[in-house]
N, C-alpha and C positions, 0 to 999 in steps of 0.2 A: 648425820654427816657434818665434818665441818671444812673448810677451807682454812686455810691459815699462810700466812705472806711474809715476807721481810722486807727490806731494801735498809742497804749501805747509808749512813750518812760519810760526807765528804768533809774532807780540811780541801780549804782554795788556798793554790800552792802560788797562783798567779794569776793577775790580768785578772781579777776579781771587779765589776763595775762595767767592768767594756761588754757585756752580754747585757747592759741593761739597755731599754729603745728611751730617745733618740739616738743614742750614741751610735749602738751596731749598725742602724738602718744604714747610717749615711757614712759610717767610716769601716767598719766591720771591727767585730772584737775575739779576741782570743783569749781563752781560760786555761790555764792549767792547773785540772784538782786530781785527786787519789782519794780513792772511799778506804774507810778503817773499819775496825768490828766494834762500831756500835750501830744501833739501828733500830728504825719505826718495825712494829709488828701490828697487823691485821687480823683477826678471826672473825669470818663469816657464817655467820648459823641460820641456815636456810628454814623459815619457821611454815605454820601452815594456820595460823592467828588471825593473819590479816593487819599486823602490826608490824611500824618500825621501830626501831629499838637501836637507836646508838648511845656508848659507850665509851669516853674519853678516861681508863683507868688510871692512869697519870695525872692528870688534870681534875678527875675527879666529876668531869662533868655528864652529866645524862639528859638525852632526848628521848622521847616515846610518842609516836602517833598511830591513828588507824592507818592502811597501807593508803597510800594516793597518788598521784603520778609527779604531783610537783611540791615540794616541800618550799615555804618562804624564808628565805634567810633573813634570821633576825639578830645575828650579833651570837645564837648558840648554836655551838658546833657547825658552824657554818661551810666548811671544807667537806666534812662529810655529808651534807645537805645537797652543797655544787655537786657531789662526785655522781651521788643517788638520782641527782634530777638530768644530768648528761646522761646516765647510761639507762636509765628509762627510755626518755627519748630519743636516742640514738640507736639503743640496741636489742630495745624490749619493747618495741611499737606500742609506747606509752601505756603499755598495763605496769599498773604497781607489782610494786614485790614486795612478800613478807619476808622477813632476815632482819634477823641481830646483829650488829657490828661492835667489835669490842676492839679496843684500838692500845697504845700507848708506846712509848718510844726513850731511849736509853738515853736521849740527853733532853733537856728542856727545852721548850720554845723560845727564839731567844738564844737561843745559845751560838749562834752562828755557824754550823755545822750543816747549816739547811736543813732542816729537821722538820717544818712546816710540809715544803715541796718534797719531801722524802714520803710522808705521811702520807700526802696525796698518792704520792706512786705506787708506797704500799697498798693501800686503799684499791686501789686502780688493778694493781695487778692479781689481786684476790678477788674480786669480780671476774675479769679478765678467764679465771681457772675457774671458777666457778659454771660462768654461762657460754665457756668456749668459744670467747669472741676472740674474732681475726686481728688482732692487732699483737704486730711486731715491738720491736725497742724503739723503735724511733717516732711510732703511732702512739705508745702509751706515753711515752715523754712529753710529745708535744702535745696532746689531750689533757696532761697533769697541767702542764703549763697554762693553758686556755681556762682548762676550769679556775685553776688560782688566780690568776691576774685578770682575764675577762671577766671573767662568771663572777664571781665570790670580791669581784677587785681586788684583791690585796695589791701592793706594788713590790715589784722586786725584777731579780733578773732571769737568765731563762736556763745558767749551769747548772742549779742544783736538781732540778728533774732528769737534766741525762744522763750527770754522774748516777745517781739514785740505781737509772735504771739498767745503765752498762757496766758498774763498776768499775775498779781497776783505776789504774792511771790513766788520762785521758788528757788530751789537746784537742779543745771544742773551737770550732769555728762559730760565728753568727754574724749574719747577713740582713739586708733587709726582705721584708717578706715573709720570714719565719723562715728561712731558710738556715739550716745547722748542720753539721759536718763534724760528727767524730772521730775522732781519730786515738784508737787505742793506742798507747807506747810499749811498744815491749821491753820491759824495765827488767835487765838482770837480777839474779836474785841478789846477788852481792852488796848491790848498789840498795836495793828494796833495806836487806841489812843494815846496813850502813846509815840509813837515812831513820830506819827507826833508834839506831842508837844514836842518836844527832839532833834529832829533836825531842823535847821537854815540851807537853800539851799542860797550859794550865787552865782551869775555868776560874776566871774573877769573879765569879758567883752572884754576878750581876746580869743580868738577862733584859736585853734591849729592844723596844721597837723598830721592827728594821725600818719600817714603811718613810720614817721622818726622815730617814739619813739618804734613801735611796730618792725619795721627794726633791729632798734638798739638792741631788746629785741631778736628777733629770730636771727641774727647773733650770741648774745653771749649764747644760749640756743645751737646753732649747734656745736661751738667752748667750748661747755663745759665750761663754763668762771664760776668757782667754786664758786665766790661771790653771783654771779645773779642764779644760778639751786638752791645751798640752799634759796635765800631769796626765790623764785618759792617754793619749797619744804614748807618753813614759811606758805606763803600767804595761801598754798593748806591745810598748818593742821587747820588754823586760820579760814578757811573758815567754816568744821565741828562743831567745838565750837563757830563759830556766829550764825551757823545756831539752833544748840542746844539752843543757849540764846535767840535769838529771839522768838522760840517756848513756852520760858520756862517765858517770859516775863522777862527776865535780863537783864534789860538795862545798868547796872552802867558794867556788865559783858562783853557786846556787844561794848560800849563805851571804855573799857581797850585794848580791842581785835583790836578794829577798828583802835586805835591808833598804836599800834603796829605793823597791817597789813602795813598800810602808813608808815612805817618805812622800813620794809621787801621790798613795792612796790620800794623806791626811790631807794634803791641797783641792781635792776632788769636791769635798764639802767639811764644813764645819762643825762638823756634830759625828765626826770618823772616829774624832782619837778624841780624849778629857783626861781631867785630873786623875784620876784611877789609874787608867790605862797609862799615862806618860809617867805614873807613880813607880807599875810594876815591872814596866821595859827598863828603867835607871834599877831599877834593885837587879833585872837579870841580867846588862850588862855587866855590871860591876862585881856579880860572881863568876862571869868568865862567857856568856853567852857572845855568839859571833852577830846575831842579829835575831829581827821577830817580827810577828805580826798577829794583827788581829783577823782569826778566820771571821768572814763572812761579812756585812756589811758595815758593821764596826762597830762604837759604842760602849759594848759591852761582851758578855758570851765567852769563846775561848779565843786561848792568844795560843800562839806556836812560836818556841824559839830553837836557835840553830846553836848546836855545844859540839865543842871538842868531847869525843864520847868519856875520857879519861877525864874531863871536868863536867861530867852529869852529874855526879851523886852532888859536889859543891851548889850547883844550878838550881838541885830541885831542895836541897837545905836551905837554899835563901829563901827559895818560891813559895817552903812552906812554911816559914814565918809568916806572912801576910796571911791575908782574912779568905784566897779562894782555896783553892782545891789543885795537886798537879793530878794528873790521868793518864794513866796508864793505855797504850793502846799499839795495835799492830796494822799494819796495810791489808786492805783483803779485794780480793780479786774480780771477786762475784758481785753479779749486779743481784737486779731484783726478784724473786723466786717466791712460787708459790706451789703450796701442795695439800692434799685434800686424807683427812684423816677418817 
């Protein structure tokens, strides 16, 4: 038998930073992302060895030990090490398991798509089918979150586990406490339409550590750094009025905002936007793009731009002169799903 998983990775449409702590705790932040069809995969092969066995095919990396209850994170595959040693002791009264895990995922790490925190959830949600544990969308989200940022540290913030896991368009709340609040949009189809022929996904083929840019962001959110809380302050009202235009089907409205917000985001910290990126945004304005940004914490990864659909084809002839990649892609509805073959 095997188990086998997905989950969505997300474009952040908005209010991308305000889900990171200290910010939420003490002012509350608002995201607005929509998951597309790419996405982290999981297969789990339940063995009778007495070994574990993880497999990063993407990345090409591999673990293997005798089964044990707590594996030490040393720098390899460490995400799937947190996930194995939480659901031991949580949900396996700390006996080992034997199982293979073979992993890999449609866009890079790095790539700003949340593609780390998606992994986790896939990961999570294939155990999850596997041992028939109780856990709802909002259990395994905030479990993926905990394991990444507590357990394993990584730093980041806390949208990209519940888009992952509810899919769909979404307007996420966060509070302090770990308290989160989603809220699905029900997005005409028209408008879903509309929005995919309006944006132009490019990857700069440059793949970023988020951890420094999100560092540099909660450092200057603890120290009050008065430039970076009001652009935070910007992003979180900008996020409201995109999520209103996208409902309302405004795009030329969503496209003003969007640009704007990327304005607000680059003040936030100093390592958002660089030479590259302020390279590729000047070549897409100037074949006709209304505005852009870079998905996820910045740096590098992918960027999204907003075009009159009658000057796309212009849009992505510019985009593919330069050194990355444009990408083809659609909106998809479905969160994270698991099924057993």
């Amino acid at each position: 038998m095997y188990i086998r998983s997905k989950a969505p990775l997300r474009l952040g449409l908005a209010g991308g930073g305000t889900d990171v702590s200290p910010y939420c705790d003490e002012y509350g932040g608002y995201v607005l992302n929509a998951t597309i069809d790419m996405y982290a995969y999981c297969t789990i092969e339940p063995t009778q060895d007495n070994t574990i066995t993880f497999f990063a095919a993407d990345r090409q990396e591999f673990f293997e030990a005798k089964s044990q209850a707590h594996l030490e994170l040393d720098g390899n595959l460490d995400l799937h090490k947190g996930i194995y040693n939480r659901i031991v002791k949580e949900f396996n009264g700390g006996k080992p398991l034997s199982l293979k895990v073979t992993t890999y995922s449609d866009a890079p790490a790095g790539s700003g798509l949340g593609s780390s925190s998606t992994m986790v959830v896939a990961i999570l949600t294939a155990y999850t089918e596997w041992l028939n544990l109780p856990l709802g969308e909002y259990d395994i989200a905030h479990l993926a979150y905990e394991i990444e940022r507590l357990d394993v540290g990584l730093s980041g913030g806390r949208q990209d586990q519940y888009a992952a896991t509810f899919g769909g368009f979404n307007f996420i709340e966060f509070y302090a406490e770990d308290r989160v609040i989603v809220n699905p949009l029900r997005v005409k189809e028209w408008i879903i339409n509309e929005l995919e022929n309006s944006i132009v996904l490019y990857y700069t083929g440059a793949s970023r550590e988020s951890a420094n840019i999100i560092n540099e962001q909660v450092k200057n959110a603890e120290q009050k750094n008065k430039k970076s809380l009001e652009a935070m302050h910007e992003l979180k009202a900008d996020a409201l009025i995109m999520k209103e235009s996208i409902l309302k089907g405004d795009i030329l409205k969503f496209a003003q905002y969007l640009g704007k917000s990327w304005e607000a985001k680059k003040r936030m910290a100093s390592s958002i936007s660089n030479n590259q990126i302020d390279a590729v945004y000047d070549v897409a304005m100037n074949a006709g793009a209304y505005a852009g940004k870079v998905s996820g914490a910045g740096g590098g990864g992918f960027m999204m731009f907003m075009v009159d659909p009658t000057q796309r084809l212009q849009l992505v002839n510019a985009l593919k002169k330069l050194d990355g990649e444009v990408m083809s892609f659609h909106f998809n509805r479905n969160g994270a799903e698991a099924w057993r073959v």
